[in-house]
N, C-alpha and C positions, 0 to 999 in steps of 0.2 A: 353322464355325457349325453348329450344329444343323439339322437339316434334318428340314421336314416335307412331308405326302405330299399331293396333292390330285391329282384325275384327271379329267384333262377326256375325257368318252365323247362322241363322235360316231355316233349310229347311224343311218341314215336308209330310209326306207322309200318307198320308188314305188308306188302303186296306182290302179288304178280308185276314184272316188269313190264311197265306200256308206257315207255319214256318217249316224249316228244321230243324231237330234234330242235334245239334253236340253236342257229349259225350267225351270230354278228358279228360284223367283220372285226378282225383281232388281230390286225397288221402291226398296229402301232403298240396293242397291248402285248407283244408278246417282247417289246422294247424292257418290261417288266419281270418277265417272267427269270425267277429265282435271280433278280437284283441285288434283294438284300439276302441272308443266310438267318434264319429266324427256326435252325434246328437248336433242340434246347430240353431236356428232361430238367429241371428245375432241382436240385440238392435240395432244399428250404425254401422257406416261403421269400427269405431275401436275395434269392441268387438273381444277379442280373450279366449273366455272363454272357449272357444271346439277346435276340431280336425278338418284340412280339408283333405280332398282326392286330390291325383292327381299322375298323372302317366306319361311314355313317353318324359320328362323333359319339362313338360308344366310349364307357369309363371302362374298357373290360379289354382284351384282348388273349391272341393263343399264340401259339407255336409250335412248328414240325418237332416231333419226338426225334429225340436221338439217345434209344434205350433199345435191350433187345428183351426186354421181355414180352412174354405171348401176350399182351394186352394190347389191345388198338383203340386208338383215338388221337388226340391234339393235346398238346401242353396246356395246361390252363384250366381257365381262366386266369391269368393276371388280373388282380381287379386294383382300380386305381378308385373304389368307393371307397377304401376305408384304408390307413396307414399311408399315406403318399405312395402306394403301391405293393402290394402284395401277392404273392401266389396266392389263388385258394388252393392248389392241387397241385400234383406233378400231373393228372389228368383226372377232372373230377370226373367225367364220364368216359371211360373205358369197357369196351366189347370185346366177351370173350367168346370164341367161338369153338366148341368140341364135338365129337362124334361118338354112338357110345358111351364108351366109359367117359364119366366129365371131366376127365383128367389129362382123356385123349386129344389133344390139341392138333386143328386142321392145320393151323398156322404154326411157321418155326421162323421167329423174325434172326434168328442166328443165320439159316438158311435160305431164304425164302427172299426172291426179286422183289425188292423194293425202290419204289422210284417216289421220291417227296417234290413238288414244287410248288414255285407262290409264283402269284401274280399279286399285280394292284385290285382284281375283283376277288379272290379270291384263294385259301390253301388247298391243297390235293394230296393226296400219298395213292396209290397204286399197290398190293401185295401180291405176291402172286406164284403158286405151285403148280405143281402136276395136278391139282384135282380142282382147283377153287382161284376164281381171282376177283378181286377185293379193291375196291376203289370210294373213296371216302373224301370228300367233298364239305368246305363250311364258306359261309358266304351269310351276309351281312343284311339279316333284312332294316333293318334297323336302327338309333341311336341305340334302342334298348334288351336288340334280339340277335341273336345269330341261329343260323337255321345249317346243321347237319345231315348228310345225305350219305349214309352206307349203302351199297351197292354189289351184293354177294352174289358171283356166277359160278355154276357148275359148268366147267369144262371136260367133263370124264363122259364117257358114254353109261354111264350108272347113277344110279340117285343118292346121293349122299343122307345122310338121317342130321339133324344139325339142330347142337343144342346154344343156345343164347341166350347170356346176359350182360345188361351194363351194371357197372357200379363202378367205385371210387371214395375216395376219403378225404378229406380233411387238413390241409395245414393246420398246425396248433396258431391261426389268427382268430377263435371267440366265435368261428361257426359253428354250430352243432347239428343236426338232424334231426326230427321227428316224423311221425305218421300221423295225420289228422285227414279227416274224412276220405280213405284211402288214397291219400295223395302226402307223398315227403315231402317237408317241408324242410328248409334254411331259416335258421336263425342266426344272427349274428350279435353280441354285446359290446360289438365296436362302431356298431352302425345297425341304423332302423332296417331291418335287411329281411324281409319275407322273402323264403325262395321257396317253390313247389317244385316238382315233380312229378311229371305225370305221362302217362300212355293209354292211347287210345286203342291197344291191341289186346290181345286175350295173354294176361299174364298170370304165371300161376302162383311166383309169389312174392311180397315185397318185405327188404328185414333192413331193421338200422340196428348197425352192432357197435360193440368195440366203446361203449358207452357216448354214444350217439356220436361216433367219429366215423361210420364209415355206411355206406347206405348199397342195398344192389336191388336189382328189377331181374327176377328172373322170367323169361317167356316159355312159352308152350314150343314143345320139340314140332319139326315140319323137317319134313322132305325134299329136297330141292333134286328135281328130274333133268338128265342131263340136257346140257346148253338151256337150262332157265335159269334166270334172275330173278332174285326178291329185293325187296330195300328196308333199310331202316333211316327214317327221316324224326331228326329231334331237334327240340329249339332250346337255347340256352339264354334266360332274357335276365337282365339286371335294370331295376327298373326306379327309378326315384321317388318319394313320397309326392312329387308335385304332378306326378304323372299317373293316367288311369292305367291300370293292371288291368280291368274289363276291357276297356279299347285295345290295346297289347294281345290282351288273348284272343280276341275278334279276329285282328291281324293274321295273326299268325294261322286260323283256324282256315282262313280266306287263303292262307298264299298258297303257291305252288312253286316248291325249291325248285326246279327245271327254269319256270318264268323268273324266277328272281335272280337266278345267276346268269339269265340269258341279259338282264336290266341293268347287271351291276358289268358286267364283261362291256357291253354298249356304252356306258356312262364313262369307264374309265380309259375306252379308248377313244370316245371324242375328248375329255381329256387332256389324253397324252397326244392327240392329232393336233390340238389347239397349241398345243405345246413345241414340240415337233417339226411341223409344218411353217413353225415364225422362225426358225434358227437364223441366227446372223448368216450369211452367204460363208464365210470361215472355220463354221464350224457342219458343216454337212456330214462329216463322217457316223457313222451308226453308233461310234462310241461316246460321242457327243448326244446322241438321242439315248441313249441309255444311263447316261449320267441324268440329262432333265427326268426319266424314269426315274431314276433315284431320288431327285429331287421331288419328284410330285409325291413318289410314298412315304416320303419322312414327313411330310408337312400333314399325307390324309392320317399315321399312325398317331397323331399329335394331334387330331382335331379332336374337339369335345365339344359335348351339348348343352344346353344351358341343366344349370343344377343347380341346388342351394343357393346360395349367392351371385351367382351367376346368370343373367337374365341374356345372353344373346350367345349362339357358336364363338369358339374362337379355338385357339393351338396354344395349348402349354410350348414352353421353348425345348423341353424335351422330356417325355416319358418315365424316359429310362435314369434320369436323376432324379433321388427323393425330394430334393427344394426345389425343382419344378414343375410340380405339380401344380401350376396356375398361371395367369393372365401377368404378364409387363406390358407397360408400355409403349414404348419404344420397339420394343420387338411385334407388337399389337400391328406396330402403322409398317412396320418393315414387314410384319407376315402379310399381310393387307395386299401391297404393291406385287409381291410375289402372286398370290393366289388370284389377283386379277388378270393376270391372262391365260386364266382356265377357267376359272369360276368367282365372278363377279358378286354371286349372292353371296355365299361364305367370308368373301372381304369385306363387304359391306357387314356382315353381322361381327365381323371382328373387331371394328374398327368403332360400331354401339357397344359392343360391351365394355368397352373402359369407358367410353364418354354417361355409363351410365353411374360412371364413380367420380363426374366433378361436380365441384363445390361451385355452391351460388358466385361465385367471387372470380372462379372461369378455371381453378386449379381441378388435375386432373392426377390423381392416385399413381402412384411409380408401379403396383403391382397387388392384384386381386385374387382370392384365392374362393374356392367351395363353400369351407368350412370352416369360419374362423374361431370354429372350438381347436380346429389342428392347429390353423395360420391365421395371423392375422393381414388383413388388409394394411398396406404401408402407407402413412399420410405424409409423413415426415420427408417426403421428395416428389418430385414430380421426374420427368425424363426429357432429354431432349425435343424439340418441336416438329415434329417431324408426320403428325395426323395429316396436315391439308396436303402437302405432298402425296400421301396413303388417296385420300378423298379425289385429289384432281385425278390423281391415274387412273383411278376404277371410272371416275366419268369419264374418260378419255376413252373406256374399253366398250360400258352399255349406253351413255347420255342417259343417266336415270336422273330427272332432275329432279323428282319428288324425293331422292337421297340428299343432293345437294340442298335444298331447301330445308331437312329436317337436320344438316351438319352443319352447315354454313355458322350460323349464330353459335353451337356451340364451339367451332371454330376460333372466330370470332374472337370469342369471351375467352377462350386458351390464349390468343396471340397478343390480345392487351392485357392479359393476366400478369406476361414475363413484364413487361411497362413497368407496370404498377409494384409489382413485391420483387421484382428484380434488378433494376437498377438504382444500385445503393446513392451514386453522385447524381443521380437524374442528367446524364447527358447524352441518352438515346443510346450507349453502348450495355447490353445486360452482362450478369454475371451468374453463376450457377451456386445455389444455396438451398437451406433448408427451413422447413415449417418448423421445427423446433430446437435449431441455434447449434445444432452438431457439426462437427466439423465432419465428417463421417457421412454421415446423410448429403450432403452436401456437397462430397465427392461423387456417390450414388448416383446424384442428379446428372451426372456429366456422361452416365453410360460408362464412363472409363476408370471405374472405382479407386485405381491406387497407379495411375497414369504419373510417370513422375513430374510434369508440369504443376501436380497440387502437392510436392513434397514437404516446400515450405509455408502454406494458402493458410491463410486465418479466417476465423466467421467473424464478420460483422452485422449488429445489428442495424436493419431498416426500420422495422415496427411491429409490433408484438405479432409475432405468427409468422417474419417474414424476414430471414437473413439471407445475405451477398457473403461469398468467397469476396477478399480484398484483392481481385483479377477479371480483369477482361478478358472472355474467350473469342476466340477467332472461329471456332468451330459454332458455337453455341451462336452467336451474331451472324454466320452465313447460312446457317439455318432459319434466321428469323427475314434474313432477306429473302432465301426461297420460297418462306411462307408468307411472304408479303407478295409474291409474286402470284404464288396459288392460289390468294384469297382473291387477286385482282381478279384473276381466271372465272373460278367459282361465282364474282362478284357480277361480273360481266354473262355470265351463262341466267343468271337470276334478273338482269337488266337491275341491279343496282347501280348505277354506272358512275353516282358521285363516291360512291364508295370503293369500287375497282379504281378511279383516278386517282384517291386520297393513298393508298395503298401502292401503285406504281411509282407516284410524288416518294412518297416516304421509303419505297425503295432504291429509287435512283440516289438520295440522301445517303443514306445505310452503305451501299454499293462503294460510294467514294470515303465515308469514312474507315471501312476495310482498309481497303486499298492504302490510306494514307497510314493508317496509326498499327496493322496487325503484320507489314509485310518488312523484313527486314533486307535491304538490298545488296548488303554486304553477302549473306549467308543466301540467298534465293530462297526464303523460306517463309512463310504466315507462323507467327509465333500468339502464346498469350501475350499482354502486358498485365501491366500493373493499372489501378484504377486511374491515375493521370496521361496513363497512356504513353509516357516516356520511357520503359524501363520493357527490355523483352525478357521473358521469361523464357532461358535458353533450352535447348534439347528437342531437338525433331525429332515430331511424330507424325498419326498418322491424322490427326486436328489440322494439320499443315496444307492436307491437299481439299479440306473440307469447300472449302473458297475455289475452289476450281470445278467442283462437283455443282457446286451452288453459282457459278458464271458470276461471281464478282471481280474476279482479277483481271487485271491488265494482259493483255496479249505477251508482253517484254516479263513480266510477272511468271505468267502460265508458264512461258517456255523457261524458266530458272528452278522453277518447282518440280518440271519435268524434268531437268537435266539432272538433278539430286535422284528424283524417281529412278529413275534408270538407270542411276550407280551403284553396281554391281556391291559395292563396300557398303553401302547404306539399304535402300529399298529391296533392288532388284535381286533378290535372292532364289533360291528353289522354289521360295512358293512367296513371290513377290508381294508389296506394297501391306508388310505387319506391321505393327503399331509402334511401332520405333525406331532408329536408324541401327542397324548393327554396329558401325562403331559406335557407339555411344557405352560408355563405361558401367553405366545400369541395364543396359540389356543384360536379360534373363530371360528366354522364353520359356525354361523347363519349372521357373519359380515365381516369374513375376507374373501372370494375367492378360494387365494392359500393357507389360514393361517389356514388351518382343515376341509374345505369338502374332498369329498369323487372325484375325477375324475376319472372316469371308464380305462382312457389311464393309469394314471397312477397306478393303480392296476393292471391293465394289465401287465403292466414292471415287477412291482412286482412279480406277479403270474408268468410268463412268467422267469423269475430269478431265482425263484426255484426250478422250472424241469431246468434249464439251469445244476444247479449242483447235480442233485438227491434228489430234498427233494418235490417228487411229492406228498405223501401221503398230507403233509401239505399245496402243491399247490390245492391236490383236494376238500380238507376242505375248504381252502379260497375261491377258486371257488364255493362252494354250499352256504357261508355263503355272500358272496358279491351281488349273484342272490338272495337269501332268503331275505335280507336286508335290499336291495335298494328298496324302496319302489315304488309299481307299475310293475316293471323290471317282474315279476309273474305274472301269471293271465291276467284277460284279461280287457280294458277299458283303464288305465290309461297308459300317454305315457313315454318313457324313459329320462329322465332328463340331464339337463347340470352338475349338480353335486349334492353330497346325503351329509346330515349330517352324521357322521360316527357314530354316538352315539343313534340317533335317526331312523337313515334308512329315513329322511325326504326327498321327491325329492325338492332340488334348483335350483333356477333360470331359464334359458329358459329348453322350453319343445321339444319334438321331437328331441333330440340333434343328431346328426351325429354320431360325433367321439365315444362319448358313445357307442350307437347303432354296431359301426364298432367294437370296443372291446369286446364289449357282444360278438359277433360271434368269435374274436377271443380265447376266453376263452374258449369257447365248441365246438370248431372244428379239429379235430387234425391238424398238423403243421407238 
């Protein structure tokens, strides 16, 4: 197997306390603080029963312990280098602290005032007796480093004697430990994995036991004189073969934890002020700004840096499930539009990393992975069109036009790519299909995997490499009108201007053939057809309101699609506008997917449809009742879901979802 490199650094430093003060303002960071619940001692290396931290688009992350034994530190590492995610440790680096006898434990976490919290910069825990109080600090300097900060005060009017070590061990995942030029070393047989070990202080001895399963740093016994402080600061770095481990070490040798969490507390409260500060005028209450909190930290626990196959930032759609562990796209351009109104750079680098997986021919990969000795890259579909949408909005937020100038063509090449290998009849309506003639794939393509609209669909072939579903989507074609619309934008920002006309021209075209062949006026609904466009392909969903998201519909249109929306028996449910109509005889939300949960993108279109044609009062209803609803989405602990029963408000399937999270913000942000 291939192997790669990550390097876990231990460096740790003993001092007198001479801590500098940094105060930045934390009004809006504290909107964060203990949001999610990321307490978690870890059973096995596969428990994923809690929440992990991580920042800076690190592959690693931790979590507040919830154990009582005398050992202190964070849960973790979680490492998402090897295994679609792993523990390395229930805590590979744990501080023990005694007095005396070394069995004499200062600390009794059975006993002992214990206060845990997180922020978006940052975890803390606090311990605290009659003789000592202990405050432990990790913070992120890095893609490749997180930087620990112990904190040990005598509060007794006597010197306490205080003996210290770290150590820790091993999940059985093919690391092991050695000692090479007095420094521990990590090894892994699952992945090219150098970790070291090391400290800059006077220690007196270092042992890997347990046959190389478990490693500890003993220090030199000190005396701690009442009301002083010492600390211990140590770095934990996981680090990639394409990346320098010298540079890293420099880093690290240069920072100062105090300045760095004073950088990372500043960064993420402009942030959440940018966040914050745009609320729609309806949603002003503080529980609405703690919800975009929630939303901002599921998207930063989902960021990653570029690695193995991966050449640009971007957010898996969530951590915490093992298949995703990687890049889609469609949730690529949907993370994108979120993350532009707080950080422009990160969208822009989300939105190169898929485009750096299309084919000469303008096709762009459905979903990119690390490693593809784990996973492989998927050719076999592409995703809905929905990049220059992604692209216009971020230029909406910085005017980078050197971005637009380096998208635009491949833009471009994606929006006449559907032309070309997607319409089977050549009469400007596309269809959704696959690069290798699966019916399967070819639903994939639609975003809506097993949507009952494709119950009965067959693949047809166009030409080697290039099949059509025998249907015309209504969702898929108002997509192509809104990026006829973006390109004009883009087009016009570049002063291409015969090419932004050509584009408007062939929008307004598209706009009326909607309108005539996808909307059925009996029912008030946008349906598929069939490839002659005679034939609706019955059962409302949530493809239906896609045309209203996208302003192709008729004013008389919009308000019949709305009146369906807002019947309580169909859409309007506890946690409005999910992917089916409830009475509909195949609604299942607890077993079908696309066939009756609730997916936050698609409410969004919804919602996002309705102010499109003035019926905001009802967009703001659904907005308070979809936050209200979705269980978790409120308050603080539990995290935002891959999708919600509509009936129940129940959160399904993976947790920490992205594209969710990216919708929430866009629901309560103005636009």
């Amino acid at each position: 197997m291939k192997k790669l490199i990550f390097i876990l650094s231990l460096i740790v430093v003993f001092g007198c306390n001479n801590e500098t003060e940094f105060s930045p303002e934390i009004s809006y960071l504290d909107f964060s603080k203990n949001i999610l619940d990321y307490r978690i001692t870890p059973k096995d290396s596969i428990d994923k029963s809690g929440l992990m931290f991580s920042d800076q688009g690190a592959w690693f992350a931790y979590s507040l312990p919830k154990t009582e034994y005398n050992i202190i530190g964070f849960s973790g590492p979680f490492l998402m280098t090897q295994d679609n995610g792993v523990w390395s440790s229930p805590m590979l680096s744990g501080l023990f602290i005694t007095t005396g006898n070394h069995h004499d434990y200062l600390f009794d976490l059975k006993k002992d005032t214990i206060i845990k919290n997180s922020y978006s910069s940052h975890l803390e825990q606090i311990i605290k007796n009659d003789k000592l109080e202990l405050k432990q600090e990790l913070v992120f300097l890095s893609g490749h480093t997180a930087l620990q900060k112990i904190k040990i005060t005598n509060i007794t009017e006597h010197p306490i004697r205080i003996n210290s070590n770290i150590q820790g061990g091993v999940s059985d995942i093919g690391i092991t430990f050695s000692i090479e030029d007095d420094v521990i070393k990590l090894t892994s047989k699952n992945s090219k994995a150098i970790g070291y070990i090391q400290t800059s202080n006077k220690v007196s001895r270092k042992d890997i036991v347990d046959e190389d399963q478990f490693h500890a740093i003993l220090f030199d016994t000190f005396h701690l004189e009442p009301k002083q402080s010492k600390e211990i600061i140590f770095s934990q770095t996981f680090i990639f073969p394409e990346y320098s481990w010298e540079e890293e070490k420099a880093l690290i040798k240069n920072s100062n934890f105090d300045s760095i969490l004073s950088a990372r507390k500043s960064e993420k409260n402009s942030e959440l002020q940018s966040l914050i500060s745009a609320k729609k005028d309806k949603f002003q209450e503080d529980k609405y700004s703690e919800v975009l909190a929630k939303a901002h930290l599921t998207l930063q626990n989902n960021w990653r840096i570029p690695a193995g196959e991966i050449k640009h930032e971007g957010l898996f759609p969530s951590y915490h499930y093992k298949w995703f562990n990687g890049f889609w796209s469609w949730d690529s351009w949907k993370h994108a539009v979120g993350l532009s109104y707080y950080n422009t750079e990160l969208a822009k680098k989300q939105v190169k990393l898929m485009f750096e997986f299309q084919n000469e021919d303008g096709f762009v990969a459905d979903c990119v992975f690390r490693d593809t000795l784990v996973e492989k890259h998927n050719y076999r579909d592409t995703k809905p069109p929905l990049s220059a949408w992604a692209v216009a909005k971020i230029f909406e937020k910085d005017k980078d036009l050197d971005f637009v100038k380096f998208m635009y063509p491949k833009l471009k090449s994606y929006h006449e790519w559907w032309y070309k290998k997607r319409d089977h009849d050549q009469d400007g309506l596309c269809e959704y299909g696959s690069t290798d003639g699966s019916l399967i794939a070819a639903k994939w393509e639609s975003g809506m995997d097993n949507a009952i609209r494709f119950d009965n669909s067959k693949i047809l072939k166009n030409e080697e490499g290039a099949y059509s579903l025998d249907q015309e989507s209504v969702d898929l074609n108002a997509y192509l009108y809104a990026e006829k619309r973006y390109l004009s934008t883009l087009a016009k920002a570049l002063q291409h201007n015969e090419e932004a006309t050509r584009f408007e021209n062939e929008a307004k075209v598209l706009k009326g053939r909607i309108q005539s062949q996808f909307y059925d006026a009996t029912d008030g609904w946008f349906y598929d057809t069939n490839l002659e466009g005679n034939i609706f392909i019955k059962g409302e969903g949530s493809e239906g309101w896609t045309a209203l998201w996208a302003n192709t519909a008729t004013q008389k249109q919009a308000e019949a699609v709305k009146n369906n929306m807002m019947n309580p028996t169909k859409f309007y449910t506890k946690v409005p506008f999910q992917t089916m109509s409830a009475d509909h005889e195949k609604f299942n939300p607890l077993k079908g997917y696309w066939r009756g949960p609730n997916w936050l993108d698609q409410a969004y279109f919804g919602v996002k449809g309705l102010r499109n044609y003035g019926f905001n009062e009802d967009a703001d209803n659904a907005t308070i009742q979809i936050i209200k609803g979705a269980e978790g989405v409120l308050g603080k602990g539990k995290s935002i879901r891959e999708n919600y029963h509509p009936i129940t408000g129940e959160g399904l399937n993976a947790q920490n979802f992205s594209w969710s999270a990216a919708h929430i913000i866009m629901l309560l942000i103005k636009e």
